[in-house]
C-alpha positions as CSV (number, residue, x, y, z in Angstrom):
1,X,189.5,-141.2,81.9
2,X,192.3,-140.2,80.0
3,X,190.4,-141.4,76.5
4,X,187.4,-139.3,77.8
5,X,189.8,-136.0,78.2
6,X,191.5,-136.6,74.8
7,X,187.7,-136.8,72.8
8,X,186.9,-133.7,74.9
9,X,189.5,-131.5,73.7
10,X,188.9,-133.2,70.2
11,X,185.5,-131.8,70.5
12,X,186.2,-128.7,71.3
13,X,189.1,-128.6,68.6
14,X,186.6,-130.0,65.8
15,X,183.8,-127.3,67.5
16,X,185.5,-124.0,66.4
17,X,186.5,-125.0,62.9
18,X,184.3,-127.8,61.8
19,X,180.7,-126.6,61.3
20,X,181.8,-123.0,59.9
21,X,180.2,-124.6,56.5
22,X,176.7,-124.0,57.5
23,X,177.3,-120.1,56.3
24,X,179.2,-118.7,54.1
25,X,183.3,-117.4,55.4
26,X,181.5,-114.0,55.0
27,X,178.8,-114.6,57.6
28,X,180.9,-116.3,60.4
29,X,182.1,-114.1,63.3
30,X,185.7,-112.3,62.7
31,X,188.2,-113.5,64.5
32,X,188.6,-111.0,67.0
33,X,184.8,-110.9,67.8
34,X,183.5,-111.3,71.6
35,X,181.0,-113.9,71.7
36,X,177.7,-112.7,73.6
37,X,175.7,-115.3,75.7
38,X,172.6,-114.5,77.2
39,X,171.3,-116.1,80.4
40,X,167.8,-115.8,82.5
41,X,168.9,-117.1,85.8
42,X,166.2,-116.4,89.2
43,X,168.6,-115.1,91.4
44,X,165.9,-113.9,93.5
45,X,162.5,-114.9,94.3
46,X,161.9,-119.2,94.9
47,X,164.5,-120.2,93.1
48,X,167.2,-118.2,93.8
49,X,169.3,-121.1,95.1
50,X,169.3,-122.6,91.3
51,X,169.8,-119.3,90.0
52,X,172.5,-118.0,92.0
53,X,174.4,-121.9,91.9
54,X,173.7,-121.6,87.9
55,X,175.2,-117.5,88.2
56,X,178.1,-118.7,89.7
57,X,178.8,-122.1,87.3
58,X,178.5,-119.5,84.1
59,X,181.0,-117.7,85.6
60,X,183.7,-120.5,86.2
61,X,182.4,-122.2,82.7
62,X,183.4,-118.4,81.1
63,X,186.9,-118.6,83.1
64,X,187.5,-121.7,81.7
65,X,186.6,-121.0,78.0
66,X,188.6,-117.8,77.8
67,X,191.2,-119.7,79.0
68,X,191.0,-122.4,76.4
69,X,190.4,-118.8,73.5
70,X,193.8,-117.6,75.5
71,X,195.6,-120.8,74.8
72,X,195.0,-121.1,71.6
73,X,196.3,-117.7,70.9
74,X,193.0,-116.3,69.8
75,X,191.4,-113.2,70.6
76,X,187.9,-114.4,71.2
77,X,186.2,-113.6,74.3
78,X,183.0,-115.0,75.4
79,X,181.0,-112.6,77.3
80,X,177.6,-113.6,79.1
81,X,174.7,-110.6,79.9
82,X,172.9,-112.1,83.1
83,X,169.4,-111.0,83.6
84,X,167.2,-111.7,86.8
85,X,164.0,-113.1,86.1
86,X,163.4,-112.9,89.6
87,X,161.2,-116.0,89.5
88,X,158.2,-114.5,87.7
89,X,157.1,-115.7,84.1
90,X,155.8,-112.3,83.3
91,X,159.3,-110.8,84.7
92,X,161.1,-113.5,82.4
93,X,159.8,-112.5,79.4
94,X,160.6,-108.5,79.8
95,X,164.1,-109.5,80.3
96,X,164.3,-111.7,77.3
97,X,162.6,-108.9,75.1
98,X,165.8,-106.7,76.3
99,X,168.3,-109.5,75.7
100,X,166.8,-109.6,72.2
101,X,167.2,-105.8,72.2
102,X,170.9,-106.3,72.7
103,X,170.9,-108.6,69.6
104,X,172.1,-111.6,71.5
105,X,170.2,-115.2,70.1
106,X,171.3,-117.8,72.0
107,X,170.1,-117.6,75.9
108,X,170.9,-120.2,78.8
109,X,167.0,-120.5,81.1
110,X,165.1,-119.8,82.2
111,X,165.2,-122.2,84.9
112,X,162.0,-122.8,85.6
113,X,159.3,-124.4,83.5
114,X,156.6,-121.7,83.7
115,X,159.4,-119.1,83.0
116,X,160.0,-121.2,79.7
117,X,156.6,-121.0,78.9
118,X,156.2,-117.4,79.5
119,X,158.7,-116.9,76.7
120,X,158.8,-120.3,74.2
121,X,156.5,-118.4,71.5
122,X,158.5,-115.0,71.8
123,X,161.6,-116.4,71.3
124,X,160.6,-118.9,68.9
125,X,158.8,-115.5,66.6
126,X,162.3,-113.5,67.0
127,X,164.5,-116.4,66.1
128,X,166.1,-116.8,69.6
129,X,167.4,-120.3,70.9
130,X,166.8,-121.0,74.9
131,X,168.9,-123.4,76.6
132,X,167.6,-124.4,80.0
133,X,169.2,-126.2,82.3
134,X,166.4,-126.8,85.2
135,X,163.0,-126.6,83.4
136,X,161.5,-130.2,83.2
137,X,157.6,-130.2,82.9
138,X,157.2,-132.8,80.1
139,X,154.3,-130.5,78.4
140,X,157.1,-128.4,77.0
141,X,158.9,-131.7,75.7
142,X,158.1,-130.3,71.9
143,X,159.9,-132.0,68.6
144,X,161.8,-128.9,66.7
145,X,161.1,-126.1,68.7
146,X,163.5,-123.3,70.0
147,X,163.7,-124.6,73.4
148,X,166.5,-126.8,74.5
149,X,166.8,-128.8,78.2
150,X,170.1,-130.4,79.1
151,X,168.0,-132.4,81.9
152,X,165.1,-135.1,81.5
153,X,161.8,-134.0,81.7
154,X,159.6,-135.1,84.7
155,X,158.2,-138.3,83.4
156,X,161.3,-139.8,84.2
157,X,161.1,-137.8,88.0
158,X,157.4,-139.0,88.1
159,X,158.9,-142.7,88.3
160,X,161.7,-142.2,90.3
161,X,159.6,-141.3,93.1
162,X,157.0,-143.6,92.3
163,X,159.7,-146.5,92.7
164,X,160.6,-144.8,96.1
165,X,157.1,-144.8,97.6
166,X,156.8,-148.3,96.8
167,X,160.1,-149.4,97.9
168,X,159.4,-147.7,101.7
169,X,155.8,-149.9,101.5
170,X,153.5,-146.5,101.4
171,X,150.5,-147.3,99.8
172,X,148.2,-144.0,99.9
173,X,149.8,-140.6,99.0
174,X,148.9,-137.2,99.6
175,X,149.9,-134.3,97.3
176,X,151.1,-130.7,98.1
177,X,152.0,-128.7,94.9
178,X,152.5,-125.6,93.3
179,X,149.5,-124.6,91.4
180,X,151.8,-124.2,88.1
181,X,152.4,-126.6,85.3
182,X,155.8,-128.2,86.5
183,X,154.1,-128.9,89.9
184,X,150.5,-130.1,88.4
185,X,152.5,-132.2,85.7
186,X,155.1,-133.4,88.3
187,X,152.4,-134.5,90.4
188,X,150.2,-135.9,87.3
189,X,153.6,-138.0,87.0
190,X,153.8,-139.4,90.3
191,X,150.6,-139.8,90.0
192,X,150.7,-141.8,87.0
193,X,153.2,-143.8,88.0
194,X,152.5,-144.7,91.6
195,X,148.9,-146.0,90.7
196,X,150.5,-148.1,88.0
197,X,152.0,-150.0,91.6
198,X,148.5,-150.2,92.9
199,X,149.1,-147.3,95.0
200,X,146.5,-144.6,95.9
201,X,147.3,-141.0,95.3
202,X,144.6,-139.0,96.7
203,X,143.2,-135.4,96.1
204,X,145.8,-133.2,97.9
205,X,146.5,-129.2,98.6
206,X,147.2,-127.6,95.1
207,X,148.5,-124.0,96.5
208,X,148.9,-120.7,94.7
209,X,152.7,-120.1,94.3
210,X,152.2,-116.1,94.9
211,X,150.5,-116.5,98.3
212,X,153.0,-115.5,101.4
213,X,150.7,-117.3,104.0
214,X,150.0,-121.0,103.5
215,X,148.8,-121.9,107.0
216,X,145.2,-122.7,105.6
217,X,146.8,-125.0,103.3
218,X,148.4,-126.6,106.0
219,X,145.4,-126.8,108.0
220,X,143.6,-129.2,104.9
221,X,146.6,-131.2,104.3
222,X,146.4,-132.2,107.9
223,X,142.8,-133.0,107.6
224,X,143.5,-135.0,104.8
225,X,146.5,-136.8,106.0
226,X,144.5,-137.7,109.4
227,X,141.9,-139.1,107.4
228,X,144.0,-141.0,105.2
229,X,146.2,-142.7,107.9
230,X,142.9,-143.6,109.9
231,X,142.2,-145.7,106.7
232,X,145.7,-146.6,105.4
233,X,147.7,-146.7,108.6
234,X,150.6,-144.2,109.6
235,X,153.4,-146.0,108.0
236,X,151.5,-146.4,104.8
237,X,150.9,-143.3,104.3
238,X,153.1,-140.3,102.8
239,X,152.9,-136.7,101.7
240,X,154.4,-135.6,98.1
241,X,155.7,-131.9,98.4
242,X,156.4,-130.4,95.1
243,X,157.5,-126.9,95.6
244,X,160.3,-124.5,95.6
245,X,161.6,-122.9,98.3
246,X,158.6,-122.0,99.8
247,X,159.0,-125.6,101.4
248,X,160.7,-123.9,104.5
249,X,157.5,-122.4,105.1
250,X,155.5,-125.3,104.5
251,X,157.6,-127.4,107.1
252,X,157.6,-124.8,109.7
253,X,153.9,-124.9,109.4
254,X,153.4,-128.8,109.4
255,X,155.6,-129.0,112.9
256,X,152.9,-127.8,114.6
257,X,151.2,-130.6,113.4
258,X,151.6,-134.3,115.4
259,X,149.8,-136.3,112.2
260,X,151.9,-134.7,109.3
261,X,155.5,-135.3,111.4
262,X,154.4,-139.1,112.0
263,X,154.5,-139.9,108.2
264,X,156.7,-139.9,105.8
265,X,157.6,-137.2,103.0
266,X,158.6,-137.1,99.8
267,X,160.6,-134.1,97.9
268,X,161.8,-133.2,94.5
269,X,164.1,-131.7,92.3
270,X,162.7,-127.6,93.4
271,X,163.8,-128.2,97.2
272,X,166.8,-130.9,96.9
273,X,170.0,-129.1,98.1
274,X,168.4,-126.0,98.5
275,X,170.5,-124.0,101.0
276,X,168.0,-121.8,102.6
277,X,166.3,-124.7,104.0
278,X,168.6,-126.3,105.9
279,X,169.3,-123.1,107.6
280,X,166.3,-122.9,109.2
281,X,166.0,-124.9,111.9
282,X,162.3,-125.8,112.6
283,X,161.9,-126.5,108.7
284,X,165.4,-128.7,108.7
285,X,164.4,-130.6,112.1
286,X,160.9,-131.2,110.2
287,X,162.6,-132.4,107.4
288,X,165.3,-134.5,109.1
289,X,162.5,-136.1,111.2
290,X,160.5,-137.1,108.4
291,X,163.1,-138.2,106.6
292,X,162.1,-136.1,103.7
293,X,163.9,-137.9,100.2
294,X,164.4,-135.3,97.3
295,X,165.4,-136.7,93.7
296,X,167.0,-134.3,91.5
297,X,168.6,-135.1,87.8
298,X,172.6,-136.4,88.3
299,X,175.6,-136.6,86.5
300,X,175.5,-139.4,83.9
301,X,178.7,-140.8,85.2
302,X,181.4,-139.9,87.8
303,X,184.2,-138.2,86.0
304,X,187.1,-136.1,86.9
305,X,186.0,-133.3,85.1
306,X,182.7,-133.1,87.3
307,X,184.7,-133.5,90.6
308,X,187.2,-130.5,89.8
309,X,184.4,-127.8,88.5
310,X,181.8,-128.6,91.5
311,X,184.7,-128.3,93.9
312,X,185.0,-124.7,92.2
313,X,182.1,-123.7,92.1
314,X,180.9,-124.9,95.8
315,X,184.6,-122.7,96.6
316,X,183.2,-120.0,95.0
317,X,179.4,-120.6,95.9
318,X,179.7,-121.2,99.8
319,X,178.1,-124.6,99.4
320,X,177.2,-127.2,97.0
321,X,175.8,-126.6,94.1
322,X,172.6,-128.3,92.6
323,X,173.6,-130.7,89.4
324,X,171.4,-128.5,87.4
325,X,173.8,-125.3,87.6
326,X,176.9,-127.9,86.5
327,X,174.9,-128.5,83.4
328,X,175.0,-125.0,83.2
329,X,178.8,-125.3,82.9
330,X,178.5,-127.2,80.4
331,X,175.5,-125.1,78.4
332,X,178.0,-122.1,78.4
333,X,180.8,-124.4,76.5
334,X,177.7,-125.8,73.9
335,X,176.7,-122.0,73.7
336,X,179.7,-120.9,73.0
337,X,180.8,-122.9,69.9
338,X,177.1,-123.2,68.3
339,X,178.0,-119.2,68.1
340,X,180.7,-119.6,66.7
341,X,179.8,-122.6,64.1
342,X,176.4,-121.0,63.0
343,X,175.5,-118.0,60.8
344,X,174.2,-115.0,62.8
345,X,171.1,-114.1,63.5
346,X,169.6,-117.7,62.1
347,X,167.8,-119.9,64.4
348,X,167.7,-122.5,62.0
349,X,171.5,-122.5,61.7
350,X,171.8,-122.5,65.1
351,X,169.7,-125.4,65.5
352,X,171.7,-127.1,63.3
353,X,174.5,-126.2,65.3
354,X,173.2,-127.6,68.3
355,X,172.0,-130.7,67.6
356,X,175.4,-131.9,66.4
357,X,177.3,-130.4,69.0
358,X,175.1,-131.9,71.9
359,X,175.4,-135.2,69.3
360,X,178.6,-135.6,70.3
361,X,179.5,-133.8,73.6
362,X,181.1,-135.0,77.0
363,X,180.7,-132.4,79.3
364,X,181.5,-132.6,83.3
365,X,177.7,-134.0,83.4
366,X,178.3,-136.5,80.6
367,X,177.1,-137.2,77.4
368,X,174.6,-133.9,76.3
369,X,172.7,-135.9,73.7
370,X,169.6,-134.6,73.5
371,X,166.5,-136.4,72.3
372,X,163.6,-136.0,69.6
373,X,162.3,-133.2,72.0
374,X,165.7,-131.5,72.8
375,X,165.3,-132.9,76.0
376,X,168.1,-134.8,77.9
377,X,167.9,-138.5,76.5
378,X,170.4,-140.2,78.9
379,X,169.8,-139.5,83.4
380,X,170.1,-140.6,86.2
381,X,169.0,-139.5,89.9
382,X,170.4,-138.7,92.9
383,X,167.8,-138.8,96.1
384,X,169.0,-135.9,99.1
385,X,168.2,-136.2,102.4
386,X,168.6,-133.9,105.5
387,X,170.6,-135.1,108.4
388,X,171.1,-133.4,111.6
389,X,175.0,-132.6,112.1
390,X,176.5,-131.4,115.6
391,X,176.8,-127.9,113.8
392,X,173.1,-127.6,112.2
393,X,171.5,-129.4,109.3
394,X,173.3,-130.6,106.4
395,X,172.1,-132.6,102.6
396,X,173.5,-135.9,102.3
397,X,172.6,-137.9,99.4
398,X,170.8,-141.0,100.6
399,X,170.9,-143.3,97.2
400,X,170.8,-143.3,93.5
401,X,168.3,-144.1,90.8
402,X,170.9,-145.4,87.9
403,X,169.5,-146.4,84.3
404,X,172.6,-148.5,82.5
405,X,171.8,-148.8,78.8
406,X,169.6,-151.8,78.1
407,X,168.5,-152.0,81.7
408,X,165.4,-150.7,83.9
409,X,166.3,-148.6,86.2
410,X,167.5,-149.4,90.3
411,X,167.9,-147.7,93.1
412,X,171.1,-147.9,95.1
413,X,171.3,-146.9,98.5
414,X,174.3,-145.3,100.2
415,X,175.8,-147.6,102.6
């Protein structure tokens, strides 16, 4: 650990001076210059609970870095302008047209993967580098573009969950989903990958993400589950939710039916650890009862690092944060020295910049190389549960999907 603390610092040492050759001494910030960091964070709307943890890791991250400027003696400053995208695409790309108003190039989100692709060909036409730390749908897994993602993209989700159907014995699954691309891809994924182990994925309930009352939806996803478990059996079959937080409503709905709480249900990365739902009641009991098993990306490795800035940040927070908004932590360092090492104003310098910093970068998340898409290349999962407590509902994390280098993947259960 103490090796891993030494090539940080080295890192971050070699990060302010070492790349200043891309532009001329002219070009490069003065000294005294604040640094500017945009960041589209939902901190309203279905994702607020990644928005807000991601809000509130920035702002530790931007402690910690000013601290580090402070240290050194140097006047620098980084400064982040936070803009809610309030979980609309549409809303996402009128903020980022103002961020680029302010002059400021380098943006960490959005968060979500239609949000990204409300804004990819703006920002790539005004030269303006997005660093998202939540978006995963693998169509916007793109070689050279200006979109960066310091997580894996869902193909890697899609087989996760895959290897958890098959390891409970379901054989026939039913799919709820956002009608959006990250939940059509996600589902394409599990999809994909569950038939590839002889399962059956059947039609499903693809719902429109804007609509307030989904009891009709609920209605045909019972049909279809009744059906399905009069053919496969009740312990064979499962539902796949992929949604955001709208999932509270979807469970208080399926309560009131007995054929949807008798099966198994499967999660993902848009409800695992989101806080809202466990303080429902009805939706948490529906959850706990089914067992419901949510993967979402996890650290690399445990590290010392991680442990200190979550407990911070859950301090600060009010709870625990989702992994995705400590890879925001670490987004804010990245951000902060590509700035500094690249000449203003020049995506192409800033890509530059980027690629060899996230080359060589241990963060509290791990390793930040990225791969030939600027997607995460190393992950692993960690799969949330719900568990009644004596004072309400609580997420535990029920086991691990781990991927050592040279090896498939396994799932490890907590004991």
């Amino acid at each position: 650990m103490k090796k891993i603390r030494v090539l940080l610092i080295s890192i971050l040492l070699i990060a302010s001076t070492g790349l200043g050759c891309i532009g001329s001494p002219e070009e490069t910030s003065p000294e005294s210059g604040d640094i500017t960091i945009g960041a589209l964070l939902p901190l309203t709307g279905n994702l607020e609970s990644i928005g807000q943890a991601s809000q509130t890791a920035l702002e530790v991250s931007q402690e910690d870095i000013n601290g580090y400027f402070s240290g050194l003696g140097s006047e620098k400053n980084v400064e982040i302008v936070v803009k809610d995208t309030e979980s609309d695409p549409e809303i996402t790309l009128e903020k980022l047209r103002e961020l680029d108003e302010m002059g400021i190039k380098i943006v960490i989100g959005p968060q979500a993967s239609e949000e990204a692709e409300a804004v990819l060909e703006y920002a790539t036409e005004n030269g303006i580098v997005l660093i998202s730390t939540a978006s995963t749908a693998p169509s916007l897994a793109i070689p050279d573009d200006n979109l960066y993602r310091f997580v894996p993209d869902d193909t890697n989700q899609g087989a996760v969950l895959a290897t958890l159907m098959e390891e409970d014995n379901v054989t026939a699954v039913v799919p709820v989903y956002r009608d959006d691309v990250w939940g059509g891809e996600l589902t394409d994924e599990v999809k994909t990958n569950f038939e590839s182990r002889e399962g059956t994925v059947l039609e499903g309930i693809a719902y429109d993400a804007d609509n307030e009352n989904l009891s009709t939806e609920i209605e045909k996803l019972n049909d279809e589950v009744t059906s399905a478990t009069t053919e496969y059996g009740d312990e064979n079959v499962a539902v796949f939710l992929a949604s955001y937080s709208e999932a509270t409503e979807i469970f208080t709905l399926a309560q009131d039916y007995p054929a949807l709480s008798d099966i198994k249900w499967y999660g993902s990365d848009g409800i695992a650890l989101n806080e809202d739902l466990i303080k429902d009641n009805d939706a948490a009991a529906f959850a706990a009862e089914t067992n419901i098993m949510a993967p979402i990306y996890g650290y690399e490795e445990e590290n010392d690092r991680y442990m200190a800035i979550e407990s911070r940040v859950e301090e600060r927070l009010g709870r625990l944060p989702e992994t995705y908004a400590l890879a925001a932590y670490d987004a804010l360092w990245i951000a902060t020295f590509v700035d500094l090492d690249s000449v203003p104003e020049n995506d192409k310098s800033i890509r530059l910049a980027m690629n060899t910093l996230t080359d060589t970068y241990f963060g509290v998340t791990g390793w930040t190389k990225l791969d030939e898409n600027g997607d995460r290349e190393n992950w692993d999962y960690d799969i949330w549960t719900i568990s009644e407590t004596d004072s309400g509902h609580q997420w535990e994390r029920a086991a691990r999907y781990q991927v050592d280098p040279g090896e498939e993947g396994k799932l490890i259960f907590v004991e």
